[in-house]
C-alpha positions as CSV (number, residue, x, y, z in Angstrom):
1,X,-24.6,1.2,12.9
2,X,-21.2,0.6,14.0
3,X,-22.1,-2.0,17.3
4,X,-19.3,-3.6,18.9
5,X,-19.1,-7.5,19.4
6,X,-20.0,-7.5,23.5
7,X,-22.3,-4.8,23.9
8,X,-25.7,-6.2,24.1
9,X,-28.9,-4.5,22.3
10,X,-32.3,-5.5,23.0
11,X,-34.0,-6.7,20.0
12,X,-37.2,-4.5,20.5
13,X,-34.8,-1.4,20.8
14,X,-35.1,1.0,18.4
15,X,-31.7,2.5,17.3
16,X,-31.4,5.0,14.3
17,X,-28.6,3.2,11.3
18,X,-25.3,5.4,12.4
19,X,-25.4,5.1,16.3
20,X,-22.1,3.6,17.9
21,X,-22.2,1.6,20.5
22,X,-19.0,0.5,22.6
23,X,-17.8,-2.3,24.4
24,X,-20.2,-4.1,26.9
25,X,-22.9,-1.5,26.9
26,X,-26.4,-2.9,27.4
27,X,-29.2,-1.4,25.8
28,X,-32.4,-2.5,27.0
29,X,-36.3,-3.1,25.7
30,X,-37.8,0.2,25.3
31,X,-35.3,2.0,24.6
32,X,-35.2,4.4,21.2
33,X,-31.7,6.1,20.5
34,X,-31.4,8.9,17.9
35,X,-29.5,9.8,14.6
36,X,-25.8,10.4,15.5
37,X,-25.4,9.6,19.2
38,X,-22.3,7.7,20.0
39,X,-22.8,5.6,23.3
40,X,-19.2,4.5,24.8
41,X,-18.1,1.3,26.9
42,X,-19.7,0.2,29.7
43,X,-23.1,2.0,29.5
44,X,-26.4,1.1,30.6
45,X,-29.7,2.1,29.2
46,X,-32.5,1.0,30.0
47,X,-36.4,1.7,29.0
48,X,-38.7,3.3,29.1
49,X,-36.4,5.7,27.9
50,X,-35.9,7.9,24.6
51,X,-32.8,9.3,23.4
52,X,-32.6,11.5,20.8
53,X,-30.3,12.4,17.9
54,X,-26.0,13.4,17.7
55,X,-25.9,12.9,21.9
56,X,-22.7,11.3,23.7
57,X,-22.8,9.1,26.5
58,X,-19.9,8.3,28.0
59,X,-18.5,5.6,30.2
60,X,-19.8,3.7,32.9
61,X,-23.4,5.9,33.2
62,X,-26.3,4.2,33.8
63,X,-29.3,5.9,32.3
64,X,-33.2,5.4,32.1
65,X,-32.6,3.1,35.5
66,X,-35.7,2.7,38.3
67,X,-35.7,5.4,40.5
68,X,-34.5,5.3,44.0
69,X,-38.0,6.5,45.4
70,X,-39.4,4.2,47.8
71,X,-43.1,4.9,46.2
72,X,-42.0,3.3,43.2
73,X,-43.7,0.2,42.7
74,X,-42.4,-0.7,39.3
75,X,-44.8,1.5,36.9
76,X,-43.5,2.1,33.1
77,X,-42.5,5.8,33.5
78,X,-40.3,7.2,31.2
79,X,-36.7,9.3,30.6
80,X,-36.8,11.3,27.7
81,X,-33.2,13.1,26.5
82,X,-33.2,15.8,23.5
83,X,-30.0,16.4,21.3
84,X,-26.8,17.0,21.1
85,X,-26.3,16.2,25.0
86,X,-22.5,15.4,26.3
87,X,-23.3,12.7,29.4
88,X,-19.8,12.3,30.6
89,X,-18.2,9.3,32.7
90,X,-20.2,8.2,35.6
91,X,-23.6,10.0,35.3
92,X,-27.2,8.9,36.6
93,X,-30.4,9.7,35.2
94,X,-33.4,7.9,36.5
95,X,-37.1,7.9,35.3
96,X,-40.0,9.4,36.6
97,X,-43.0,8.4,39.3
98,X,-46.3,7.9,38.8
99,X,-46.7,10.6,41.8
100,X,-45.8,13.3,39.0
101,X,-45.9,13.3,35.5
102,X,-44.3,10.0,35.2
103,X,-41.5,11.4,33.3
104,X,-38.0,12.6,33.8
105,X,-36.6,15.0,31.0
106,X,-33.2,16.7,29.6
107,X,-33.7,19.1,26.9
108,X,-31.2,19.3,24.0
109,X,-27.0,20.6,24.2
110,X,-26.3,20.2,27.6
111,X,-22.8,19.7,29.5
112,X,-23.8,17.0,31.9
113,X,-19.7,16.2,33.9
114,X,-18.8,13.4,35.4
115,X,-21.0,11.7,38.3
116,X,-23.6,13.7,37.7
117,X,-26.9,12.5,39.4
118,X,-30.2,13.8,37.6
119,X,-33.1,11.9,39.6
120,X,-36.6,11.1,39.3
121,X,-39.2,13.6,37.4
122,X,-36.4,16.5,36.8
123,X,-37.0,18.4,34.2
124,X,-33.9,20.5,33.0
125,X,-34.4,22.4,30.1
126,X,-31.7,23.2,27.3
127,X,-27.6,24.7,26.9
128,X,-27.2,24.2,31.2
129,X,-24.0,23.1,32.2
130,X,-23.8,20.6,35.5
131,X,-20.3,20.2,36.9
132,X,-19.0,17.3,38.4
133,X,-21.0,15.7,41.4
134,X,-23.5,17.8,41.2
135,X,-26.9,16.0,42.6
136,X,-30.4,16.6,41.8
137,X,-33.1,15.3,44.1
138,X,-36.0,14.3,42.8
139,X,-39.0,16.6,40.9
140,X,-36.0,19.2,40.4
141,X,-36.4,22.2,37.5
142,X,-33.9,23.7,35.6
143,X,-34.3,26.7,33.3
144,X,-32.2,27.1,30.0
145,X,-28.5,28.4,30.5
146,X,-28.2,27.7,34.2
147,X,-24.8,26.6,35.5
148,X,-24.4,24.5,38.5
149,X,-21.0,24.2,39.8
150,X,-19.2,20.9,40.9
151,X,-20.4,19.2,43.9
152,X,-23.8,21.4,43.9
153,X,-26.9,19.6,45.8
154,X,-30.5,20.6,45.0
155,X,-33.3,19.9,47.1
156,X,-36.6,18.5,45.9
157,X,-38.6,20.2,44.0
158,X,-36.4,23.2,44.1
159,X,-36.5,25.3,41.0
160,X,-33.7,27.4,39.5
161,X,-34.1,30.4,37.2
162,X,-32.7,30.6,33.5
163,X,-29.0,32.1,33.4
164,X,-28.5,31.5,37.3
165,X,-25.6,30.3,38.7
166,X,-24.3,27.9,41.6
167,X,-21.4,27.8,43.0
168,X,-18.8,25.1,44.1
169,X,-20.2,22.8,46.6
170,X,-23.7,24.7,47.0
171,X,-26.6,23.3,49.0
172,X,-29.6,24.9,47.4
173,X,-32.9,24.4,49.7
174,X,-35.2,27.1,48.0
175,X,-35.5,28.4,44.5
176,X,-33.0,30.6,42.4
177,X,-34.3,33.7,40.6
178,X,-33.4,33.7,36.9
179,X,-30.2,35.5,36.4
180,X,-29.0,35.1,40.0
181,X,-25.2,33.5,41.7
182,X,-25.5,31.9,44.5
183,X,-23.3,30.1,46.7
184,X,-23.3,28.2,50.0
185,X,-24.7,26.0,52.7
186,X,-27.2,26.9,52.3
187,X,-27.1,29.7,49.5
188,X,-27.1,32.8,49.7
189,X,-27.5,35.1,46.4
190,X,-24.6,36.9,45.6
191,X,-25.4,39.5,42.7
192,X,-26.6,39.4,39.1
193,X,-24.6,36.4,37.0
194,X,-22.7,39.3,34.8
195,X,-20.1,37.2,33.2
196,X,-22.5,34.7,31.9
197,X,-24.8,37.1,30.7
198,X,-21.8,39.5,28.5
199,X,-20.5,36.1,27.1
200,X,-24.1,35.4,25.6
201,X,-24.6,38.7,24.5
202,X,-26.7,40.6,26.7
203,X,-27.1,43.9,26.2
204,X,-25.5,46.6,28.7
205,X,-28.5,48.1,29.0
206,X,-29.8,44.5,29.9
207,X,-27.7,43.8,32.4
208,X,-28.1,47.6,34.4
209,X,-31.5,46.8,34.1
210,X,-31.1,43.1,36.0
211,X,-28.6,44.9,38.5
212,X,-31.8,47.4,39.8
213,X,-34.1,44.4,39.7
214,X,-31.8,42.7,41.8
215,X,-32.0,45.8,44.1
216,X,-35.5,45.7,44.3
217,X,-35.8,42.1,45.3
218,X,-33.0,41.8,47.7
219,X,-31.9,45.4,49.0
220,X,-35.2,47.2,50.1
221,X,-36.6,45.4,51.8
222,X,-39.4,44.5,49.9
223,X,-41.5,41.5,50.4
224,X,-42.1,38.8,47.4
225,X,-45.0,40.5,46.1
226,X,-44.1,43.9,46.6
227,X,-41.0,43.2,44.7
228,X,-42.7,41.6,42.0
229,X,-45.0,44.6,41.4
230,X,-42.3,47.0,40.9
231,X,-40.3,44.8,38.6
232,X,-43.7,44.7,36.6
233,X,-43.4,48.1,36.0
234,X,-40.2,47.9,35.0
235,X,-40.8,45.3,32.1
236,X,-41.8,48.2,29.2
237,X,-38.1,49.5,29.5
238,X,-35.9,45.9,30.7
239,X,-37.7,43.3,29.2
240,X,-35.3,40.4,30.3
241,X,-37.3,41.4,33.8
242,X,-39.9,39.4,32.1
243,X,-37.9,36.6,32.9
244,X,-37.1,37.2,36.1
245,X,-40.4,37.9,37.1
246,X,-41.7,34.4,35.5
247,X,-39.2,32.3,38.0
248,X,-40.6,34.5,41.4
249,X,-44.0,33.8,40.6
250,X,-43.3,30.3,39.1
251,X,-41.5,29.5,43.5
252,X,-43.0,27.3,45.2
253,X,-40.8,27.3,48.1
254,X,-39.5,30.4,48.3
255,X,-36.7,32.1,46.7
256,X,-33.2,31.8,48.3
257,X,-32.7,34.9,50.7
């Protein structure tokens, strides 16, 4: 464990042998940090919060902080980070509220840039990349592979579909299908995210099949449910519809329009 002379660990802490820890961090009680993470200058962490292994956390974010919901009285909720995150320069991530699950998560080899804000009982799921500035508002989900672009803002308790896409300066106020851009204030969906999908090796067939499920839910005309069934039937020959159908019926506020 290579600890340097001013940072300040918490003797109840629990941090694996080879963590690094830079110059006036503060790592606080209840607070576990994984095999392999390197935590820069100026960091704060503080518990309930677990961390796990080959993360890097860079300087000047504060992490595991009380949330800035007014509910919150204080309760031991948690923060609970996967592996092989990159938390660059500046970002917030605050625990949960007894009011949900009590828990605020990020899943494992994220891009989180700098500033960004990931707030109270958020769960984000795994390989997402969040640009600078980027805000979530509290009870926030993110589905793997989603890309928010810098200065995005997401409502509460929006949710936002696997392999979507926001982006600069995008106010999102209802949910994002899986697999859908979107841009705005507020957004608007603006196609099937093509690029994203060829760079992780989505088939063509895939993608044709994503374009006419796309029809079907925004150019017919169609309401929610009817464009759900027909997708349905489309799920023997695309089954990436699958997907797509999961994140409509998962909405709870409606899908962006």
């Amino acid at each position: 464990m290579t600890i340097h002379p001013t940072a300040l660990i918490d003797a109840s802490a629990i941090v694996a042998d080879d963590v690094e820890v830079g110059p006036y961090s503060v790592i606080g009680p209840h607070v576990e940090i994984g095999s392999g993470t390197k935590i820069e200058s100026h960091v704060v962490i503080k518990g309930p919060t677990k961390i796990g292994a080959n993360n890097h956390i860079y300087q000047f974010s504060s992490v595991g902080e009380a949330c800035q919901d007014l509910k919150y009285k204080g309760e031991p909720t948690r923060l609970v980070i996967g592996d092989n995150n990159i938390i660059r320069e500046g970002c917030t991530l605050h625990r949960g509220t007894i009011q949900d699950a009590g828990i605020t998560q990020l899943g494992s080899n994220n891009l989180l840039m700098a500033n960004v804000h990931i707030a109270h009982d958020c769960v984000v799921g795994n390989n997402i990349i969040i640009a600078n500035n980027a805000a979530l508002a509290g009870h926030v989900k993110i589905s793997d592979h989603a890309i928010l672009g810098g200065f995005t803002a997401v409502h509460q308790f929006c949710q936002l579909g696997a392999h979507c896409m926001t982006g600069a300066g995008s106010v999102v106020l209802k949910d994002i299908p899986a697999f859908v851009m979107a841009n705005g204030n507020a957004v608007a969906p603006h196609g099937i995210n093509t690029e994203g999908l060829k760079r992780r090796g989505f088939s063509k067939s895939a993608i044709r099949g994503l374009r006419e499920a796309y029809k079907v839910i925004y150019r017919q005309g169609n309401t929610l449910e009817e464009a759900i069934a027909q997708l349905q039937k489309m799920v023997p020959e695309v089954n990436e519809v699958t997907v797509l159908v999961a994140s409509l019926q998962a909405s709870t506020r409606g899908i962006i329009r």
